[in-house]
C-alpha positions as CSV (number, residue, x, y, z in Angstrom):
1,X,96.8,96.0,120.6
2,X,95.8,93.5,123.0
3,X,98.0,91.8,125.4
4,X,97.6,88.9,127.3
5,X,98.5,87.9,130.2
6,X,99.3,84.5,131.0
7,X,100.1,82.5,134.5
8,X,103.5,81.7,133.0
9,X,104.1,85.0,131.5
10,X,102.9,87.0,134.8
11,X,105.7,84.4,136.6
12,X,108.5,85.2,134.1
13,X,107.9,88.8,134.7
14,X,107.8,88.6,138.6
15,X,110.9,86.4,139.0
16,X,112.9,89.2,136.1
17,X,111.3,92.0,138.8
18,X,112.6,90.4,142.1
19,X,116.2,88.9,140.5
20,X,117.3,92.0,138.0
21,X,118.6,94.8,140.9
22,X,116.8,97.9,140.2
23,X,118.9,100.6,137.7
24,X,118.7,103.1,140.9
25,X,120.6,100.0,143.1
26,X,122.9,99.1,140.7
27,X,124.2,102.8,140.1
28,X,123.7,104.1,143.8
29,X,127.9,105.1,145.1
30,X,128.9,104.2,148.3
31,X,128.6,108.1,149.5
32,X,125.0,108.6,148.4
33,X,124.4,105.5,149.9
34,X,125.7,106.8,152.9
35,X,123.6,109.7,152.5
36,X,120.5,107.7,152.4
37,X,121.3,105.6,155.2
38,X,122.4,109.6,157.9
39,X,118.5,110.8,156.2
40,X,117.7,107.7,157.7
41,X,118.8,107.5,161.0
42,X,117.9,111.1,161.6
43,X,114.7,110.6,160.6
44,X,113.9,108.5,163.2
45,X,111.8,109.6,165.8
46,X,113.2,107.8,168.6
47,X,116.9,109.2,167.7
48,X,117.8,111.7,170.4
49,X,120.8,114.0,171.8
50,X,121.2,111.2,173.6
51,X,122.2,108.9,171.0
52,X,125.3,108.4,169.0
53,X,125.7,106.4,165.8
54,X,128.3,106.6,162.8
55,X,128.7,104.8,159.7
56,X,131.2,103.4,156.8
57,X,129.6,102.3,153.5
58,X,131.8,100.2,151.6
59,X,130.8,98.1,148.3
60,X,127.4,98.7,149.6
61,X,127.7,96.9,152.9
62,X,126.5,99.3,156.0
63,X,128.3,99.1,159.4
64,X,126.7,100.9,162.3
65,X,128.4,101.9,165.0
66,X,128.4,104.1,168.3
67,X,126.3,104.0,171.2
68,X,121.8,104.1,171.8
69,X,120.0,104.3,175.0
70,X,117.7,101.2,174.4
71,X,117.6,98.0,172.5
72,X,114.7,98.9,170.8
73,X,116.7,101.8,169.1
74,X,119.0,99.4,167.8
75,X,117.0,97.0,166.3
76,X,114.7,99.6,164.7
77,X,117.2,101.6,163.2
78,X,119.0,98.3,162.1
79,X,115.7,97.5,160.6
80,X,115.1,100.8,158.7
81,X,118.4,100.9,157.4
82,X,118.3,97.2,156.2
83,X,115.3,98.2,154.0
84,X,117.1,100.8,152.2
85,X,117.5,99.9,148.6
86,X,120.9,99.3,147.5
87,X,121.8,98.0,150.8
88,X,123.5,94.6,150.0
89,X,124.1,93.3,153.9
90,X,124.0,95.1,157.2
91,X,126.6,95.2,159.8
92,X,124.6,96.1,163.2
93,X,127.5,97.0,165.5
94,X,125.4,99.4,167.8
95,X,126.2,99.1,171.7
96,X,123.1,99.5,173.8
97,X,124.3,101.9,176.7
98,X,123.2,100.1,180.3
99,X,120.5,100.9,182.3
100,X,121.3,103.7,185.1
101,X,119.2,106.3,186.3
102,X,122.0,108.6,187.4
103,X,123.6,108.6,183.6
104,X,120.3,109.4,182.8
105,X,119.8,112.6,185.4
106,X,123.6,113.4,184.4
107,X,122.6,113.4,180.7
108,X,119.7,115.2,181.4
109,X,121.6,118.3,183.3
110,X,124.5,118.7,180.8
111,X,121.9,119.1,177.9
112,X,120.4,121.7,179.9
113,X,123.7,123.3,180.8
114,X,124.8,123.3,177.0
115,X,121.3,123.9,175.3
116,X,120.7,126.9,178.1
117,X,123.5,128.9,176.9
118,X,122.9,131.6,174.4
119,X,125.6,130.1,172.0
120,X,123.4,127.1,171.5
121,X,120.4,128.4,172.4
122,X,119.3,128.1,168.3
123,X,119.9,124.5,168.2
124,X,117.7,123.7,171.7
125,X,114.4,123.2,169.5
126,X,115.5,121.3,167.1
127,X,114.7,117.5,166.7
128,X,117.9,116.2,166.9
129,X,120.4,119.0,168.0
130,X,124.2,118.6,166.7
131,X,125.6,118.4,169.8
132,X,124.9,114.6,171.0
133,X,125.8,113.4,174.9
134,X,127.0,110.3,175.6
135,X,126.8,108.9,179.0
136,X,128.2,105.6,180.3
137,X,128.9,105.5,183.7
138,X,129.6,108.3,184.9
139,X,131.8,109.0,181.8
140,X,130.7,112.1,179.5
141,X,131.5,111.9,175.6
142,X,130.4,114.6,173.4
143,X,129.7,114.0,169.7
144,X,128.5,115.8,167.3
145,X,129.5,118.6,165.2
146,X,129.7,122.6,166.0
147,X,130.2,125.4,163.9
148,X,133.6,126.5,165.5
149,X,136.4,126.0,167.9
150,X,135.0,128.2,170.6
151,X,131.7,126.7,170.1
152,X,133.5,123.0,170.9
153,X,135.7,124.9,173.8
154,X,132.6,125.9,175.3
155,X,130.1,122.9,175.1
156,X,133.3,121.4,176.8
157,X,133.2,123.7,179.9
158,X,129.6,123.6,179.7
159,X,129.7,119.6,180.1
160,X,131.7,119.5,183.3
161,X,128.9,119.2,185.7
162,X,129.1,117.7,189.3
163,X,128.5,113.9,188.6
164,X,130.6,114.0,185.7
165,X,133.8,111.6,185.9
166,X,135.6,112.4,183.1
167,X,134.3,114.3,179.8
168,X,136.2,113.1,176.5
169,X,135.1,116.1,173.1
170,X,134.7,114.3,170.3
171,X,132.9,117.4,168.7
172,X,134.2,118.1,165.3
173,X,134.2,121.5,163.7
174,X,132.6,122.3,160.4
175,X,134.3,123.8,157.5
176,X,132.7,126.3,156.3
């Protein structure tokens, strides 16, 4: 059998492609949408220790939040995530942290301090480690996620370095 195509037919089937959302869309949850858009994020090669974002997902609308070193990050990730299918609108609440080369010689030596001791000396290669160090100021905030209590008690201690105004542990604990 032989079909042909026609100019109208080919333009029938386009405009069914572009205005029927896709069966993997229309079925994608909020969570593995969510899923998607963390693979996302960490997969981009300009996300460091250094930055800090979070999430919600809700009816398909993606809010990101938290905290990047430069405006490009912001807008690139913003952009990467806005081309995930099944996201309906983007909510690009990302603060760009300011310019300062003493935050960034005081983010530099608390990574070493942390990453340099043997209970995190595992995560020190890693692209993105799970401990992630925010610096704003002066002002130290640890993010991230560690594998127990101690582990957050001593990234804590770890993160009090001279230079350091205050240090606020956000680090959450995995349950295992």
């Amino acid at each position: 059998m032989k079909i042909l195509c026609t100019p109208l037919l080919a333009v029938g089937v386009l405009l069914a492609a572009l205005l029927w959302p896709s069966a993997a869309s229309a079925d994608l949850t909020d969570d593995a949408l969510a899923e998607k858009v963390i693979d996302t994020i960490q997969r981009y090669p300009q996300f460091t220790m250094f930055d800090d974002i979070s999430l919600t997902v809700e009816n398909r609308v993606v809010t990101l939040m938290g905290r990047v070193t430069t405006p490009l990050k912001k807008d690139e990730v913003g952009k990467r995530v806005g081309k995930i299918d099944g996201v309906r609108q983007l909510v690009n609440d990302i603060k760009v942290l300011p310019v300062s080369p003493m935050d960034d010689e005081l983010r530099l030596r608390i990574a070493r301090a942390i990453y340099n001791h043997p209970s995190f000396w595992q995560f020190a290669s890693m692209a993105v480690p799970p401990i992630h160090i925010i610096v704003e100021g002066g002002h130290v905030t640890l993010t991230g996620r560690v594998g127990t209590q101690l582990d957050r008690t001593i990234a804590n201690a770890l993160a009090q370095v001279p230079g350091a105004f205050s240090v606020k542990n956000d680090l959450k604990v995995d349950r295992k």
